[in-house]
TORKOL-4160 file (C-alpha; in steps of 0.2 Angstrom, whole numbers, padded with zeros to 4 digits, m for minus):
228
<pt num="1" X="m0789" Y="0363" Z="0649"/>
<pt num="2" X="m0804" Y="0374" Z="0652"/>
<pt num="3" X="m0814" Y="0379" Z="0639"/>
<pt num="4" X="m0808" Y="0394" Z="0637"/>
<pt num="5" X="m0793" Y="0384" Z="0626"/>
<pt num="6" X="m0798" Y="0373" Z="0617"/>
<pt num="7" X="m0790" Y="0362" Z="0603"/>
<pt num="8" X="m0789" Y="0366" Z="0584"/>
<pt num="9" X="m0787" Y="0352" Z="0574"/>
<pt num="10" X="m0781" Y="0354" Z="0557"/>
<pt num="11" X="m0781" Y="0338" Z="0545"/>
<pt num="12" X="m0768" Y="0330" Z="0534"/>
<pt num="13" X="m0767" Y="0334" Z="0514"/>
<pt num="14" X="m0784" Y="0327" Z="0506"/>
<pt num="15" X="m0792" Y="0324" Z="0524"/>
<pt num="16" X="m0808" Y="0332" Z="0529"/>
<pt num="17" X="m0812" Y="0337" Z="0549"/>
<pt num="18" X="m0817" Y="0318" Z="0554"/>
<pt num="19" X="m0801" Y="0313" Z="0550"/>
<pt num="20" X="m0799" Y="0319" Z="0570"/>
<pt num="21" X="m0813" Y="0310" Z="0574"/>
<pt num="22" X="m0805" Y="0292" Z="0582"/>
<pt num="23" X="m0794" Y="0306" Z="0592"/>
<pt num="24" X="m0807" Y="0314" Z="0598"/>
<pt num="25" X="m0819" Y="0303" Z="0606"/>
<pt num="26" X="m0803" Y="0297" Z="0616"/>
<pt num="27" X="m0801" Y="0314" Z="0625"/>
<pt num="28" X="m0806" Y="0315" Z="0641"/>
<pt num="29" X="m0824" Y="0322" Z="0643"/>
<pt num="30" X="m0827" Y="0339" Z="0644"/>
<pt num="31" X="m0812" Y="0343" Z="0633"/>
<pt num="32" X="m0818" Y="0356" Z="0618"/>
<pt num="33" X="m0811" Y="0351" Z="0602"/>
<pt num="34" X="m0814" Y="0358" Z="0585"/>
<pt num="35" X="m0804" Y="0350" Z="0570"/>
<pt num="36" X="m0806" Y="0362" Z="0556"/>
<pt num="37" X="m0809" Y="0363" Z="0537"/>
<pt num="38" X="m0794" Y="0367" Z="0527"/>
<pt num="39" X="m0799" Y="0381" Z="0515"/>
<pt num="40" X="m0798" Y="0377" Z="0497"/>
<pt num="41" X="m0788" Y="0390" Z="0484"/>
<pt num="42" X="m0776" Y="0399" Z="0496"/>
<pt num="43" X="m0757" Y="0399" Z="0495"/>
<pt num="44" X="m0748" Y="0392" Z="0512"/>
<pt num="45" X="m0748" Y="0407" Z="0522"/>
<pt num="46" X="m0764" Y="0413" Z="0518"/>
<pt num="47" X="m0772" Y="0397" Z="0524"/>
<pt num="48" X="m0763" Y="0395" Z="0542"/>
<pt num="49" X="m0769" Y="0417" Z="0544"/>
<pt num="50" X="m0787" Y="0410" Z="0538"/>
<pt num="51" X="m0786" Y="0397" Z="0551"/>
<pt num="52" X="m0780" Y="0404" Z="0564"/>
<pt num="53" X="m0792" Y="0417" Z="0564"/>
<pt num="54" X="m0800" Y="0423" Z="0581"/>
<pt num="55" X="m0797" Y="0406" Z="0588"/>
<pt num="56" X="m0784" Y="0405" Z="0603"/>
<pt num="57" X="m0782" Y="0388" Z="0611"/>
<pt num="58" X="m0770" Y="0373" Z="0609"/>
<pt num="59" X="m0766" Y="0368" Z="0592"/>
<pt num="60" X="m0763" Y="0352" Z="0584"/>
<pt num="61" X="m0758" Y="0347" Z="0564"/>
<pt num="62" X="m0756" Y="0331" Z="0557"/>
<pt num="63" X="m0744" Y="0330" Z="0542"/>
<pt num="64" X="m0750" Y="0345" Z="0530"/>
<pt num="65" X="m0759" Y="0350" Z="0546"/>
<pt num="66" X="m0744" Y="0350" Z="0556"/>
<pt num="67" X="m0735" Y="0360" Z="0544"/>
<pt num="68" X="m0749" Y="0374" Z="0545"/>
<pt num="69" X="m0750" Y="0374" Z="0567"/>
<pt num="70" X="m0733" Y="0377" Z="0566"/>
<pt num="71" X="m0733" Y="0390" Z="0553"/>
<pt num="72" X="m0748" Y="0398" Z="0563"/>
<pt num="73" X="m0738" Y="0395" Z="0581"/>
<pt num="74" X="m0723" Y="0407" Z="0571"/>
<pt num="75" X="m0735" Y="0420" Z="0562"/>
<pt num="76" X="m0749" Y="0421" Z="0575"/>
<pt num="77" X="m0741" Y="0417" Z="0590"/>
<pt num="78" X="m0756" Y="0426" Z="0601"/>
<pt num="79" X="m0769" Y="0413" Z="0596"/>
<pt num="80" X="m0756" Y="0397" Z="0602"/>
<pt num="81" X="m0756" Y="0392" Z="0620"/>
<pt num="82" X="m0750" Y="0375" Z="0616"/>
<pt num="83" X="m0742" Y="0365" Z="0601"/>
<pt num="84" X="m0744" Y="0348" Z="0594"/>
<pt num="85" X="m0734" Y="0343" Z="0578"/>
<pt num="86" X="m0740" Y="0326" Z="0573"/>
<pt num="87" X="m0732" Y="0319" Z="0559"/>
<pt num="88" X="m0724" Y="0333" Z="0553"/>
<pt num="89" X="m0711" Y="0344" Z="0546"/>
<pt num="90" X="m0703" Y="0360" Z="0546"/>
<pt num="91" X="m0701" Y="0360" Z="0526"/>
<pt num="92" X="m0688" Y="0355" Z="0517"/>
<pt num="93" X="m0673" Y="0366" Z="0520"/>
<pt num="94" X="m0661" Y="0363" Z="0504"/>
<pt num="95" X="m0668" Y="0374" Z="0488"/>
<pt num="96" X="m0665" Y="0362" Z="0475"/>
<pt num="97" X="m0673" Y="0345" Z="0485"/>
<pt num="98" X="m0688" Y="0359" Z="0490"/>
<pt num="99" X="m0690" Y="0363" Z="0468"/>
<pt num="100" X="m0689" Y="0344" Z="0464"/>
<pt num="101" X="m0703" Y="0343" Z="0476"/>
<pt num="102" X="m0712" Y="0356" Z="0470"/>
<pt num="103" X="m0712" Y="0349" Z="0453"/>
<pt num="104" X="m0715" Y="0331" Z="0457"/>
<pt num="105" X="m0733" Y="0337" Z="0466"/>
<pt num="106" X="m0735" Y="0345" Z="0449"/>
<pt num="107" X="m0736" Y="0331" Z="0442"/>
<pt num="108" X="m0745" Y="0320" Z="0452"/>
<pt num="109" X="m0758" Y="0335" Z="0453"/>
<pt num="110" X="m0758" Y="0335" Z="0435"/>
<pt num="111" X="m0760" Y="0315" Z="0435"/>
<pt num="112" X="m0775" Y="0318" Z="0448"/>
<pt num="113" X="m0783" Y="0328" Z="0438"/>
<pt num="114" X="m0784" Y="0315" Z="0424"/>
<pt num="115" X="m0785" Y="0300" Z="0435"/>
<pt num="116" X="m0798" Y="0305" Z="0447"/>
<pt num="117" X="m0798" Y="0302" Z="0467"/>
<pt num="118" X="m0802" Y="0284" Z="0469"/>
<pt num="119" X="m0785" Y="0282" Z="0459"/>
<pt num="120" X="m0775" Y="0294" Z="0468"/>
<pt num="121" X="m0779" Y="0285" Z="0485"/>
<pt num="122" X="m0776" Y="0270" Z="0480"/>
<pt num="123" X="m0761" Y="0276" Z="0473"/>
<pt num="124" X="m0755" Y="0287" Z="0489"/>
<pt num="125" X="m0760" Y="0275" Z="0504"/>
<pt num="126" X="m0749" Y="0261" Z="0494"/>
<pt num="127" X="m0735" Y="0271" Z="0498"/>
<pt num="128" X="m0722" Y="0261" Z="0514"/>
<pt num="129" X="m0726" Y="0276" Z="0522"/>
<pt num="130" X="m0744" Y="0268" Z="0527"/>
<pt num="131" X="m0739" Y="0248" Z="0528"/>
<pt num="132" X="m0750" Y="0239" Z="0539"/>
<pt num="133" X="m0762" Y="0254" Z="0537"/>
<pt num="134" X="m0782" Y="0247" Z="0535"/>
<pt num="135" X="m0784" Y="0255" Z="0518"/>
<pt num="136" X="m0803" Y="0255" Z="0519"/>
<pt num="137" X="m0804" Y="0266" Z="0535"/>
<pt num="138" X="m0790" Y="0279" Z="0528"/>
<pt num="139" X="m0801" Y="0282" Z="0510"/>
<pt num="140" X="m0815" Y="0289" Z="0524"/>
<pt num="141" X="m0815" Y="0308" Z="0525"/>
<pt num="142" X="m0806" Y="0311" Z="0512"/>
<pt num="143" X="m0808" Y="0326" Z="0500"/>
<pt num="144" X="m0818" Y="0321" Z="0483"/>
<pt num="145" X="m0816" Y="0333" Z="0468"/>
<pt num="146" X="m0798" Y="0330" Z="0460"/>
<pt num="147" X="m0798" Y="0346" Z="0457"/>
<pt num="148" X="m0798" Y="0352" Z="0476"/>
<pt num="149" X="m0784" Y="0339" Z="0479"/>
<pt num="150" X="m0774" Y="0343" Z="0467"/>
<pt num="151" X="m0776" Y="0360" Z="0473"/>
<pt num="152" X="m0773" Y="0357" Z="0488"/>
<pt num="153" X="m0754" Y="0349" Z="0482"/>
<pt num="154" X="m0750" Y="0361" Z="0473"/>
<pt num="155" X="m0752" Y="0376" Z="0486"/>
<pt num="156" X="m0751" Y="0370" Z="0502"/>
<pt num="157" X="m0737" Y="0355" Z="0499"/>
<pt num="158" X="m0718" Y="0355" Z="0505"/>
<pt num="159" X="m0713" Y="0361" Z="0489"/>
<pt num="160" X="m0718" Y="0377" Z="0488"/>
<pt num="161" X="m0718" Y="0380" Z="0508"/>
<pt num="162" X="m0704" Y="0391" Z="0512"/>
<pt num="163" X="m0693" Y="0381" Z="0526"/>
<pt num="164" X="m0696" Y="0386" Z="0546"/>
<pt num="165" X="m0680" Y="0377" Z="0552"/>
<pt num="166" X="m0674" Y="0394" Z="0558"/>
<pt num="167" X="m0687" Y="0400" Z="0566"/>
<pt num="168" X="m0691" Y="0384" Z="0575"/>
<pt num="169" X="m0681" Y="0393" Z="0593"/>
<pt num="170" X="m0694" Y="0408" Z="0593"/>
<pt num="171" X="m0706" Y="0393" Z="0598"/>
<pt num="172" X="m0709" Y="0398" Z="0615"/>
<pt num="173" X="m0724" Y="0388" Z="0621"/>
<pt num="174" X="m0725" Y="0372" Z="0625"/>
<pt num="175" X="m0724" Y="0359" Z="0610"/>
<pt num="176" X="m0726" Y="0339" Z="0608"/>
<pt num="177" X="m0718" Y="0335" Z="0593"/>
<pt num="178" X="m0727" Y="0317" Z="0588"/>
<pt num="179" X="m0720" Y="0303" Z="0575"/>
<pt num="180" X="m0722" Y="0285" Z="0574"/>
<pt num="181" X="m0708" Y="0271" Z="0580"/>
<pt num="182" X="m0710" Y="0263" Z="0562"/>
<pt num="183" X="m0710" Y="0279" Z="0551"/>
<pt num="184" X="m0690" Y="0283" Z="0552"/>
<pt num="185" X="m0690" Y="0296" Z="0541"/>
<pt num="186" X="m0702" Y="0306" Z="0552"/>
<pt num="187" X="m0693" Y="0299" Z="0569"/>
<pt num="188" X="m0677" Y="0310" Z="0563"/>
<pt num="189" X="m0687" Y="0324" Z="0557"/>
<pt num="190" X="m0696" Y="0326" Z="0574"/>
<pt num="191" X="m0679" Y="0324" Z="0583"/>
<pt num="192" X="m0672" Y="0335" Z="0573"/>
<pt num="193" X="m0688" Y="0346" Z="0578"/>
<pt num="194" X="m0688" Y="0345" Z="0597"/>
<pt num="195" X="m0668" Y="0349" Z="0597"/>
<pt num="196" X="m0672" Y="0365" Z="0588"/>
<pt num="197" X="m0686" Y="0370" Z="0599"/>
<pt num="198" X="m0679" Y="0368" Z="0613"/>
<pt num="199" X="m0682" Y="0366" Z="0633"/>
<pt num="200" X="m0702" Y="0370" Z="0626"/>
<pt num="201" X="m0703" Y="0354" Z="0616"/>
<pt num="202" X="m0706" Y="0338" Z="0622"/>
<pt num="203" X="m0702" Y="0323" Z="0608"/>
<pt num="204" X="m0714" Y="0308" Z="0610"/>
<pt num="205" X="m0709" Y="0294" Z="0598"/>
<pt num="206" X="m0726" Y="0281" Z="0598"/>
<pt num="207" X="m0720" Y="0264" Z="0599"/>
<pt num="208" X="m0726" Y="0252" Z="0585"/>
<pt num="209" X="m0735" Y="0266" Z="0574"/>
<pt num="210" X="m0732" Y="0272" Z="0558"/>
<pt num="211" X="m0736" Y="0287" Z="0548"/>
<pt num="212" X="m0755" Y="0289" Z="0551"/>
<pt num="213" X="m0755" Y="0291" Z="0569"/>
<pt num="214" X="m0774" Y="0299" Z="0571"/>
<pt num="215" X="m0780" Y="0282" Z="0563"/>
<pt num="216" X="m0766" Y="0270" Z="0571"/>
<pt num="217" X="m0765" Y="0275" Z="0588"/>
<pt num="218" X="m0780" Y="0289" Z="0592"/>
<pt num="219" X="m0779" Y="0285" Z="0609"/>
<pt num="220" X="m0759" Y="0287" Z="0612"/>
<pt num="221" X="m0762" Y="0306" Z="0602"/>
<pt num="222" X="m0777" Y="0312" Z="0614"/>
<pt num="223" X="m0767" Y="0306" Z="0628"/>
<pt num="224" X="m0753" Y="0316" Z="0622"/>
<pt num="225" X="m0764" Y="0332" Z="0618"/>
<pt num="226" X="m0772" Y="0329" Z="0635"/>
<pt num="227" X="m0756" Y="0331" Z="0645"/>
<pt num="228" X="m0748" Y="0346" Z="0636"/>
C-alpha cells in the first residue's frame, strides 16, 4: 500500500473517528489511514456519496460503517481499490422484517431522545451482541447529543437502507469480509456475503471475538486490512 491508497475508515452507528484508533496504531508504519466523520442529517445514500467524495483508496466499515463502504464500493466504484466489511451487512432483504426494523429504531430513537445518551449506551452495549465487551472502553468515542444519535438511527439504520444482496456480484475488487467466531448471527451473514461476492471476497472469521471487533481484536483487523 503506497500512499497513493490509502485506508478510509468509517465508524459504526453512534461512533465517532477514534473508534478506529486501537486499529490504527496496529498497522504497519508508514500505512496512511484516515477514519472519517459520519455526516449528520443525510438519508443513506447521500451520506456514503458525501463520503466517498474525492477520496480513492481501500475502504473499510464497521457495522453501520460496513453497510456504507459497501454501498460506496456499488455507487462509487472509481474511488474503491479495496474492500473491508467488518461486521456487517448487506441490509435486510425481506420487506416486511426491513419495516419492523424500521419502526423499532423509531422507537428507540424516540426513547433516546427522552432518555438521553448515557442511557442508551447502557442500554445498547448490554445487548449479547457485546458479552464480555469492557463496557467503559466501548462508551469512548461515542456521539453525544441524543438528538444526533437518534438521527443517526433513524436515517442511516437497516431499516430504511434499501437491501444490496443483488448487487453484491458487481463487486469486483478485492473484498475481506470480517465477523467475529462468537457473534453467529454475523458469521452467517458474512458467509452469506463472500458467497455472493465471489472469487473477489475472501471471508475471515476471527476466532474467539464477538461483535466489536475494532475494540476486541484491533490487531487481527489491521492485519487483515494490511494483507488485502
Amino acid at each position: 500500500m503506497t500512499e497513493d491508497h490509502p485506508y478510509f475508515l468509517i465508524p459504526g452507528f453512534s461512533q465517532t473517528p477514534p473508534a478506529w484508533a486501537d486499529v490504527v496504531d496496529a498497522l504497519p508504519p508508514g500505512r496512511q489511514a484516515e477514519a472519517l466523520t459520519v455526516p449528520l442529517g443525510l438519508d443513506f445514500h447521500q451520506t456514503a456519496a458525501h463520503l466517498a467524495g474525492e477520496r480513492r483508496g481501500t475502504w473499510a466499515g464497521y457495522s453501520m460503517g460496513g453497510r456504507l463502504a459497501l454501498q460506496i464500493a456499488i455507487d462509487h466504484p472509481a474511488v474503491v481499490d479495496k474492500l473491508a466489511l467488518i461486521s456487517s451487512t448487506a441490509g435486510i432483504a425481506d420487506q416486511p422484517t426491513r419495516d419492523r426494523r424500521r419502526l423499532q429504531d423509531d422507537e428507540l430513537a424516540a426513547w433516546i431522545e427522552t432518555n438521553g445518551t448515557e442511557a442508551f449506551l447502557e442500554r445498547w452495549l448490554a445487548r449479547p451482541l457485546f458479552a464480555g465487551l469492557d463496557r467503559e472502553g466501548a462508551r469512548r468515542h461515542r456521539l453525544r447529543s441524543a438528538s444526533e444519535v437518534a438521527g443517526q438511527l433513524r436515517r442511516l439504520g437497516q431499516g430504511v437502507q434499501l437491501p444490496l444482496w443483488d448487487r453484491l456480484a458487481g463487486v469486483v475488487v478485492p473484498v475481506a469480509v470480517v465477523a467475529g467466531e462468537q457473534d453467529t448471527t454475523y458469521s452467517l451473514i458474512a458467509a452469506a456475503m463472500a458467497s455472493a461476492i465471489g472469487p473477489n471476497a475472501t471471508l475471515h472469521i476471527v476466532p474467539g471475538a464477538g461483535h466489536a471487533l475494532l475494540l476486541e481484536k484491533p490487531d487481527l483487523v489491521a492485519g487483515i486490512l494490511s494483507n488485502l
